[in-house]
Steps between C-alpha positions, in 0.01 A plus 500: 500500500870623590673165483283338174468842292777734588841403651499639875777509743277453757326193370774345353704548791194310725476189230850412510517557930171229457723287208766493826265427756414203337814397426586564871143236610703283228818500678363442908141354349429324931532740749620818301795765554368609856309847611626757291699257253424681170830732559703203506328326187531843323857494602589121426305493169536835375417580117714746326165588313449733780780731475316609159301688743719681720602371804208284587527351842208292602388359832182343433338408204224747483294172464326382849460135425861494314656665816306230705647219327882631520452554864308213555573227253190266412392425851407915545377529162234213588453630849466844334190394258383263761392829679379730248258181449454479836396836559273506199326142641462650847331813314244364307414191734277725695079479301457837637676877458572454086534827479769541729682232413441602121644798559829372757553233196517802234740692707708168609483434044651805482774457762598218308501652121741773629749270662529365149731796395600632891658358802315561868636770721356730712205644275388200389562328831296686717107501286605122501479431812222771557271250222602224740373669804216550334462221375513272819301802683158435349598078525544552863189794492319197321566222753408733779227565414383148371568390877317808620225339223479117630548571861702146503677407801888568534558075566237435185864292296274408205620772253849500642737438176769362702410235763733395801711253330526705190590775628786321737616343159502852332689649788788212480474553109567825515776495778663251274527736221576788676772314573602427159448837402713646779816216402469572156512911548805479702638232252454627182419874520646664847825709390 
């Protein structure tokens, strides 16, 4: 309503810092311009559209996912989304507890809509991690008591997901690339 059907300050002043943080993914599209990097995009590509505002001085986007992809480039964007899927596959895998995960899924929905036209900081930081906690509370409350359920022995390997050899090759895997990811934070980001 206040950027479509009434010029706003406020909403004008958020579509062009989103019109630069794309520009900004544009410019570093890989890795991104490094925690915090919107200040120095705002900086580098600044648009004198702003100073019809006042002085406007922005240091994030007010966009989560656009703020994401200037600090992170592609590779955090994708590892970004690859969670949010993540944590709605790892909510509604479980047959039982709809409700609750009905009503975690709502909340987490809603989390997402706002960080549409905000960035995260404390307030919105803290009930996200509280819906995580809860969220992996009633999967660990639900595994408990499924063993509590079957009785099975602690040596019973059947339904283990990750079997010896897999999990060695995970393990290496993921040394490997926290390898990478170490070189290339010191490479391209550390100031």
């Amino acid at each position: 309503k206040t950027s479509f059907l009434q010029r706003d300050a406020s909403s004008d002043t958020r579509i062009l810092g989103w019109k630069l943080g794309l520009e900004a993914i544009k410019g570093k599209p890989m890795f991104g311009w490094g925690s915090e990097g919107y200040l120095s995009a705002f900086q580098k590509i600044y648009y004198p559209e702003f100073a019809d505002y006042g002085e406007t001085w922005l240091d994030k986007a007010h966009n989560k996912f656009i703020d994401v992809g200037v600090d992170q480039g592609a590779l955090g964007l994708i590892a970004y989304f690859g969670f949010l899927v993540s944590f709605f596959l790892v909510l509604f895998c479980k047959k039982n507890r709809k409700t609750f995960a009905g009503a975690i899924g709502f909340i987490f929905m809603g989390y997402l809509v706002q960080n549409i036209f905000l960035f995260d900081e404390i307030n919105t930081y803290a009930p996200f991690f509280v819906l995580c906690a809860a969220l992996f509370s009633g999967l660990l409350r639900d595994d408990v008591e499924e063993k509590i359920v079957n009785k099975k022995s602690a040596d019973n390997r059947e339904n283990c997901v990750l079997k010896d050899s897999q999990g060695l090759l995970v393990g290496v895997g993921s040394g490997i690339l926290a390898f990478f990811f170490i070189w290339l934070f010191f490479t391209s980001v550390f100031v």
